[in-house]
VOGU-3710 file (C-alpha; in Angstrom, 3 decimals, decimal comma):
1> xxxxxxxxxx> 0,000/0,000/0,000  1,185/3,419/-0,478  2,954/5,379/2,257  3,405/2,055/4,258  6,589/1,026/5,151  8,190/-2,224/4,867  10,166/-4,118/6,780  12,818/-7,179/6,591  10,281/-9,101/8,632  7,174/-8,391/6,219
11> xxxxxxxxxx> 8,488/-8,385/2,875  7,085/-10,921/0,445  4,407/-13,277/0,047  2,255/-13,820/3,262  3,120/-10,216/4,735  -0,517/-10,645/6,555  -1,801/-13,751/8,230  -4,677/-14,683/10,932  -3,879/-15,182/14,300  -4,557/-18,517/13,661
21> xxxxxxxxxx> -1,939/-19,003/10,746  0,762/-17,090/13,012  0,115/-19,347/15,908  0,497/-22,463/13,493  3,715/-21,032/12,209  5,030/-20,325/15,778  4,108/-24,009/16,764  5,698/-25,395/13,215  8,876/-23,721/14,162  9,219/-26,603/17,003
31> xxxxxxxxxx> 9,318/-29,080/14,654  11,717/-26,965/11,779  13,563/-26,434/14,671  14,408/-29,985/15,887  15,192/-30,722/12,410  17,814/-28,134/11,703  19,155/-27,730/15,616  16,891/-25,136/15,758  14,869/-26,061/18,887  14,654/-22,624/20,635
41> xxxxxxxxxx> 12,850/-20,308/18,277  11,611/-17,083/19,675  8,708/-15,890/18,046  7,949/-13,612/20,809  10,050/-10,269/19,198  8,928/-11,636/15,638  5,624/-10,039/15,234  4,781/-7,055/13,615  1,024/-5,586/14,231  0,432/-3,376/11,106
51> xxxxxxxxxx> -2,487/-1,667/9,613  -3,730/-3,611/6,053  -6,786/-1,062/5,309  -8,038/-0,562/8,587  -7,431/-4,052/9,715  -4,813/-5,021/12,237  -2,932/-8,413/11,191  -0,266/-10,118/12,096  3,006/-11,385/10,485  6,191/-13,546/12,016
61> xxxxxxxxxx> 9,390/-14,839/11,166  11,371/-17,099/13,491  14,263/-15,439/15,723  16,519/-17,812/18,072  16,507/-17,516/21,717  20,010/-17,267/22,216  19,890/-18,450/25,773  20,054/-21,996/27,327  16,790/-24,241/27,517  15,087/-25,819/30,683
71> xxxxxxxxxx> 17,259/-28,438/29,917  15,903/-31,883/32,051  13,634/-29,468/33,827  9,899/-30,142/33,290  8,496/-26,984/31,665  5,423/-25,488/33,223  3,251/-22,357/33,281  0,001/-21,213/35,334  -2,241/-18,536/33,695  -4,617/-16,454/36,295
81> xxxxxxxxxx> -7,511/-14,782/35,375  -8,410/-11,806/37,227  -10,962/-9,316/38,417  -13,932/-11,885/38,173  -17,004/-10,711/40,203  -19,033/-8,536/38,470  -20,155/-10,386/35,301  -21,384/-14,071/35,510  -21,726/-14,640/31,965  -17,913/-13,829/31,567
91> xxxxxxxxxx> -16,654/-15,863/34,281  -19,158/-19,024/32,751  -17,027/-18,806/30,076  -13,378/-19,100/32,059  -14,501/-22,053/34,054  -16,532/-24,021/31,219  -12,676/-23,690/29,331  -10,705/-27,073/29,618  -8,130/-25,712/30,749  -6,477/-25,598/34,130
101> xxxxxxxxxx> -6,819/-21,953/35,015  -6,664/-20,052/38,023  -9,749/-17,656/38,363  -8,788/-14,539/41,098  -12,446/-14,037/42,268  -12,809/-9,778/43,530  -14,539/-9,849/47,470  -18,087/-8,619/47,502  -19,030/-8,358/43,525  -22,495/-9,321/42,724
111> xxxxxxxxxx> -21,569/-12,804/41,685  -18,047/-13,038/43,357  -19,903/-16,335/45,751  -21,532/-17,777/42,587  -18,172/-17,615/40,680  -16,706/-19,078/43,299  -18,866/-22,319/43,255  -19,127/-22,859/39,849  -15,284/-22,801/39,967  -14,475/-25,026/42,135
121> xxxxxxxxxx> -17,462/-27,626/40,664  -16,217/-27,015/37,146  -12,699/-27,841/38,687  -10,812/-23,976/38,560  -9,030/-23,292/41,034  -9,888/-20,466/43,025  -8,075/-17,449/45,085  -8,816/-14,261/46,633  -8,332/-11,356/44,312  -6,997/-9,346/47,355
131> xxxxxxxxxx> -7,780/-5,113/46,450  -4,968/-3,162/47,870  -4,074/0,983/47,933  -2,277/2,244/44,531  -0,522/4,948/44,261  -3,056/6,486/42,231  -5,998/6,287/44,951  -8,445/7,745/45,622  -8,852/8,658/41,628  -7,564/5,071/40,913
141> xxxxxxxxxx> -9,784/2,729/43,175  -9,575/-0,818/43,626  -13,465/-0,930/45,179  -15,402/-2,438/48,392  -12,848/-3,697/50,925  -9,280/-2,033/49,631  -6,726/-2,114/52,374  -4,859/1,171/52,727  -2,096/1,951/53,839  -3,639/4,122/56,698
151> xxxxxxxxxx> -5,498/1,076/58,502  -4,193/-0,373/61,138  -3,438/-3,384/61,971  -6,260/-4,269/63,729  -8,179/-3,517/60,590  -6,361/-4,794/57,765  -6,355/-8,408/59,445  -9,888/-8,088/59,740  -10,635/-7,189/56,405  -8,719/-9,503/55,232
161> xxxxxxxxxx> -9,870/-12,504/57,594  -13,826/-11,224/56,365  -12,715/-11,731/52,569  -11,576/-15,388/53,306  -14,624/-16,249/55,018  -17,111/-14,637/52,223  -14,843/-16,861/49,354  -14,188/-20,301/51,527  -13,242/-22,434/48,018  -9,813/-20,370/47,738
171> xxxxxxxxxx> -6,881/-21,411/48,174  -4,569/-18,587/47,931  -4,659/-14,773/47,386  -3,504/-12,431/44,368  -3,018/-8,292/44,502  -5,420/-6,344/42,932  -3,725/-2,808/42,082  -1,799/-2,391/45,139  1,377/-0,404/43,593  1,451/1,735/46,681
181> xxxxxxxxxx> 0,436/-1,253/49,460  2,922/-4,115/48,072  5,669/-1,316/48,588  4,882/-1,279/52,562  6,678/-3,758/54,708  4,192/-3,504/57,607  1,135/-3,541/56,125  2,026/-6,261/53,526  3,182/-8,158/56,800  0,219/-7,782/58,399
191> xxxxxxxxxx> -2,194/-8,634/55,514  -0,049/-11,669/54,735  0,117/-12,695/58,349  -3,608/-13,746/57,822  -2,364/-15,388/54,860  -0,273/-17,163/56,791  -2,336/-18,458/59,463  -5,108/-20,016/57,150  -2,232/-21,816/55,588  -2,756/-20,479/52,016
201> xxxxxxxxxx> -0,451/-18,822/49,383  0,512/-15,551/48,014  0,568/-14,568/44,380  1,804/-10,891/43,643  0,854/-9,464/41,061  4,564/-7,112/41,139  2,052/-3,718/40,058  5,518/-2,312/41,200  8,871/-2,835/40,622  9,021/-1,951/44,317
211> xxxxxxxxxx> 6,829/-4,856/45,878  8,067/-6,013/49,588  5,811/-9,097/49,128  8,568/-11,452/48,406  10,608/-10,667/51,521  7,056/-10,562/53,525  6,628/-13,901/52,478  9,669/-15,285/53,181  9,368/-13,817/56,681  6,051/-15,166/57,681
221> xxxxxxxxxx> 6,965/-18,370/55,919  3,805/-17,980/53,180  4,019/-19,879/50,378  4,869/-17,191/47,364  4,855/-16,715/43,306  4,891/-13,296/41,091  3,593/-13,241/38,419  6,017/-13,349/34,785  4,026/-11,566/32,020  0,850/-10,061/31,892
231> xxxxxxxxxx> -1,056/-11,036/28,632  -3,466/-8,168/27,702  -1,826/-4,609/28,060  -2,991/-5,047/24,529  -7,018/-5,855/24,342  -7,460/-7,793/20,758  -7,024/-11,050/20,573  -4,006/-11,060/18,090  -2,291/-9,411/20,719  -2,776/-11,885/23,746
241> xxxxxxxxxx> -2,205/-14,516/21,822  0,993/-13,130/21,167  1,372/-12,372/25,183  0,690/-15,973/25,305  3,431/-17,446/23,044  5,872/-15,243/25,063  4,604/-16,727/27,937  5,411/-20,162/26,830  9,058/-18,785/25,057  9,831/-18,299/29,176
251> xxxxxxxxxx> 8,434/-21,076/30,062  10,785/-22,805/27,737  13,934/-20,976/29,019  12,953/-20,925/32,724  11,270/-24,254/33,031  8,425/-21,929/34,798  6,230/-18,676/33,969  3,124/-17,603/35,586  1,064/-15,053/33,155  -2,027/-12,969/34,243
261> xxxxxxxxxx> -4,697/-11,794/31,954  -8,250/-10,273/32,609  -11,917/-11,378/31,993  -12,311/-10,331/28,572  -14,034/-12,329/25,517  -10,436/-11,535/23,621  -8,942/-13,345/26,428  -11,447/-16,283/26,309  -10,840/-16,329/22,682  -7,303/-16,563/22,473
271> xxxxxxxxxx> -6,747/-19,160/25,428  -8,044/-22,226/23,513  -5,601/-21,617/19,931  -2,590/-21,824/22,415  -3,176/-24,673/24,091  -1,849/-27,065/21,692  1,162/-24,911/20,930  2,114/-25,383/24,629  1,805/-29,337/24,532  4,349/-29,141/21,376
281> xxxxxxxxxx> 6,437/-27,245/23,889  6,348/-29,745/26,170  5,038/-27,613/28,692  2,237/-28,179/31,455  -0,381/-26,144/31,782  -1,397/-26,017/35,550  -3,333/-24,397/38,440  -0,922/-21,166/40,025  -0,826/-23,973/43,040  1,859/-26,160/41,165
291> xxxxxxxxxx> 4,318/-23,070/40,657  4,250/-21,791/44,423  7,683/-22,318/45,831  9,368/-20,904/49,124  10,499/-18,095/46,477  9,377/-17,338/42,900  9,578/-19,116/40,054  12,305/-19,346/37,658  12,533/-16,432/35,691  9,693/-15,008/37,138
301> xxxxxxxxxx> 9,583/-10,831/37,185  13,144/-10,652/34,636  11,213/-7,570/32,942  10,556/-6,243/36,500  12,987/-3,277/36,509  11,738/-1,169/33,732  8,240/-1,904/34,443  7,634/-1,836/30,687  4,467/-3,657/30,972  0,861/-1,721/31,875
311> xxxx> -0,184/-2,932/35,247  -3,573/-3,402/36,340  -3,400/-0,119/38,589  -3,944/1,445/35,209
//
């Protein structure tokens, strides 16, 4: 077209593809690869979004890792959907998905109990979406039963001890927002102390590069992930299912990756044209449960430092 640029990667024949062609050519590349010692192929910094007369599409080529793979390590990586609550035809579609996600369930929502049910009997596991102060608040607000900062200690264990009690099928808790809270050693230890004593785990959601969950954690002795990637800074599908592929790329190197995404129908439609590009991978797909360590997982938070990635405080 006129006035658009080319580039190496978009050249010739087959400049625009599906999603679903793209996907197919990232999962071919795993068997081009074993053929030509080519096993790592990074696909991840291979796609170009561009505009073909008003319609975003998607084109690849292959690019090597360049680093060492998981080597005898089994691969595996947990995928979390958040901020389920407010809409039960949404979350119907998460847990009627084959797949062995994690739904984060938000405290007092409309349908945040009936979620919670349905989860469990449809075999999801299910944790706390925990809301917590961000540094944007009170303009950014993570809704009914937010810890602050300014509570006390009294109150935040209370708060938190009430959301356990009104969500009894979880069996951990995320952060929701939280980019000021996480970076507060004393309230972070005395939400996670709660944490602690039910004998459940901690997923952060590292909204900051800042977070004193992890050394919290550690403290108190609470089982502990962060999270590696989030999926849908970018709402299309196109673009989550290239979160996803990325997702499994670090699963690949760092035998472990834990991505987050958000109830969306571009998320539901993107999760099932991964799943068998994972398997090819020879990665597991499994509950956020399997990938809680005394630390993080491997790999887990690298992109941290730039905080490249939107977070969900907005």
């Amino acid at each position: 077209m006129p006035g658009r640029k080319k580039s190496a990667a978009t050249r010739g024949p087959g400049r625009f593809v599906s999603t679903g062609v793209v996907f197919l050519a990232w999962a071919l590349t795993l068997m081009v690869g074993g053929a030509f010692g080519l096993a790592s192929q990074k696909l991840c910094r291979a796609y170009r979004i561009e505009r073909d007369g008003g319609r975003n599409s998607v084109s690849a080529v292959p690019y090597r890792l360049g680093v060492e793979e998981a080597g005898g390590r089994e691969r595996k990586a947990a995928i979390i959907i958040d901020d389920l609550g407010p809409d039960l035809a949404v979350a119907r579609g998460f847990w009627e998905l084959p797949i062995p996600l994690t739904l984060a369930i938000l405290p007092y929502r409309k349908y945040s109990r009936e979620i919670s049910r349905q989860a469990l009997r449809h075999g999801k596991e299910v944790v706390l979406h925990l809301p917590m102060e961000p540094k944007g608040y009170p303009a950014v607000n993570p809704g009914p039963g937010s810890l602050l900062v300014s509570m006390d200690r009294e109150r935040i264990q209370a708060e938190v001890a009430q959301q356990l009690d009104s969500l009894p099928e979880c069996v951990g808790v995320s952060g929701y927002m939280g980019s000021l809270f996480t970076e507060r050693p004393e309230p972070m230890r005395w939400a996670l102390s709660v944490v602690a004593e039910r004998g459940l785990f901690f997923v952060d959601s590292l909204t900051t590069p800042y977070s004193a969950a992890r050394g919290v954690a550690r403290e108190l002795g609470v089982p502990f992930a962060r999270r590696s990637r989030f999926l849908d800074g970018k709402k299309s599908e196109d673009a989550i299912v290239k979160q996803l592929c990325c997702l499994a790329d670090s699963a690949v190197r760092d035998g472990g990756a834990i991505g987050i995404a958000h109830a969306s129908a571009e998320t539901l439609a993107a999760l099932p044209k991964v799943v068998a590009g994972f398997a090819d991978k020879g990665i597991r797909l499994v509950p956020v449960s399997e990938m809680i360590t005394a630390d993080s997982p491997p790999g887990a938070g690298r992109r941290e430092a730039g905080m490249r990635e939107p977070a969900p405080d907005g």
